[in-house]
C-alpha positions in Angstrom: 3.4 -13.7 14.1 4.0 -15.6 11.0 0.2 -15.5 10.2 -0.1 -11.7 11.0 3.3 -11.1 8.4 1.4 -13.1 5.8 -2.5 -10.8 6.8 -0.5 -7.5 6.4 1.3 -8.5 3.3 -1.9 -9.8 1.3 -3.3 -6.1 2.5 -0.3 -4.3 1.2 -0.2 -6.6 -2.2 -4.1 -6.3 -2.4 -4.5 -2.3 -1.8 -1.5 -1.7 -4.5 -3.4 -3.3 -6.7 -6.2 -1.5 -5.9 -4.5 1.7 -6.3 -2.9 0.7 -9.7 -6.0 -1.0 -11.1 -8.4 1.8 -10.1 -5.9 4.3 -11.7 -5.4 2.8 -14.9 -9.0 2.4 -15.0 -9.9 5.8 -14.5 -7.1 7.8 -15.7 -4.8 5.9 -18.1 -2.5 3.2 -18.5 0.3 6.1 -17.8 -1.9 6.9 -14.3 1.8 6.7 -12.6 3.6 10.1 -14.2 0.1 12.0 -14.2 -1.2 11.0 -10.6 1.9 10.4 -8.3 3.6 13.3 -6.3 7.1 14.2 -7.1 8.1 13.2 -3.6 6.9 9.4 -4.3 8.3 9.0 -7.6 12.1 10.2 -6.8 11.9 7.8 -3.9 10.4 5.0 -6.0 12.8 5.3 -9.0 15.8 6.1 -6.8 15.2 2.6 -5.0 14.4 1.3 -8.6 18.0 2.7 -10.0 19.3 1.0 -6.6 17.8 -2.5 -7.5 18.9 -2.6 -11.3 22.5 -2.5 -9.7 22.1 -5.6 -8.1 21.4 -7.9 -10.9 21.9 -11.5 -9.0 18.7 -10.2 -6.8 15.4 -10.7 -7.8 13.8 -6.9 -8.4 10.3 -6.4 -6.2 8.3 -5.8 -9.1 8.4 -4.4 -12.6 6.2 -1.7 -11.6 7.3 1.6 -9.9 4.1 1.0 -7.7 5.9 -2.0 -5.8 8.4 1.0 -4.8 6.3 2.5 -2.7 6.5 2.8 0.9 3.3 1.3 2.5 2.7 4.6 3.8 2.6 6.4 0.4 -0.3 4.3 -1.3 -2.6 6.2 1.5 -1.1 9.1 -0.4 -1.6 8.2 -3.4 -5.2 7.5 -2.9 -5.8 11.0 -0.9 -4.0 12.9 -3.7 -6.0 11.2 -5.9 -9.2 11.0 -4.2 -12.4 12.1 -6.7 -11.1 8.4 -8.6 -11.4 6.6 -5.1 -14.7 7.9 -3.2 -16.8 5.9 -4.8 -15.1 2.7 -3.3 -13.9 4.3 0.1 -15.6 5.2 2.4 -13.7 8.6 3.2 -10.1 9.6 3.2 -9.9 9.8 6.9 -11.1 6.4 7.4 -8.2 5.5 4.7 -6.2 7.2 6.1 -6.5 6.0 9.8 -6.3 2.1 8.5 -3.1 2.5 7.1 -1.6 4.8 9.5 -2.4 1.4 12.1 -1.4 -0.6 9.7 1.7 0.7 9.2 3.0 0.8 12.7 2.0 -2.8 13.1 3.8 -3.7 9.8 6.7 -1.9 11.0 7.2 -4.2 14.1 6.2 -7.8 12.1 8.7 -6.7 9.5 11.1 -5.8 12.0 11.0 -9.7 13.8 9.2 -7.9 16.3 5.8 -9.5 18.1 2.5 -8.0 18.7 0.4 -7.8 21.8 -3.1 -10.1 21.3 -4.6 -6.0 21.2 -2.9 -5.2 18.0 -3.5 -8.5 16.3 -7.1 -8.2 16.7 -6.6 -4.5 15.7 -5.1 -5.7 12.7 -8.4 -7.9 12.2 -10.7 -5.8 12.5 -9.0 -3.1 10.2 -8.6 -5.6 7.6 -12.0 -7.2 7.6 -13.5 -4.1 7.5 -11.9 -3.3 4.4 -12.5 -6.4 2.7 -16.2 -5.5 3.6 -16.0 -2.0 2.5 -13.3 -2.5 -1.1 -14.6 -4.5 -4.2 -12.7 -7.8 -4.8 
């Protein structure tokens, strides 16, 4: 399961940066106060306000993207979605590979192990947004 961990992680990693990247781009350098719901950015700062308590732990990121649930960059994208269709190919097609996604993270991240089905699942979700994304 180790190299599945390590496949769903570079996806997360890779699609926040697409999110923040493409924001920044296309809206501003302040793309997170004017383009993420309310609902996301309580959650995100209240796990930020969480972390600075704990100074002797290394913090996730210095950007309140990185306090995202994997679930809510999907959102992000959706709510946001005239600065994304040019890249993607539609929102339910985003939607769908990070709704599968997800669930399989969930299990890896919980030490649980994945059936042969929803590796290659995992593949072939991937792959085809590699194909489909801009590097």
């Amino acid at each position: 399961m180790a190299s599945v961990y390590a496949a769903i992680a570079a996806f997360e990693n890779s699609a926040r940066d697409l999110v923040a990247r493409t924001l920044a781009e296309k809206k501003s350098e302040a793309w997170w106060d004017s383009s993420v719901s309310e609902k996301i950015k309580k959650k995100a700062n209240a796990r930020i306000e969480e972390e600075r308590k704990v100074r002797w732990h290394t913090q996730r990121g210095s950007e309140p993207i990185n306090y995202c649930d994997f679930g809510d960059l999907a959102n992000i994208v959706t709510q946001n979605w005239e600065q994304f269709s040019d890249l993607l190919l539609d929102q339910p097609w985003v939607i769908n590979i990070f709704d599968t996604l997800e669930r399989s993270r969930n299990v890896i991240m919980h030490s649980g192990e994945l059936d042969p089905e929803d590796v290659a699942r995992i593949g072939v979700l991937i792959r085809d947004w590699v194909k489909q994304v801009p590097a």
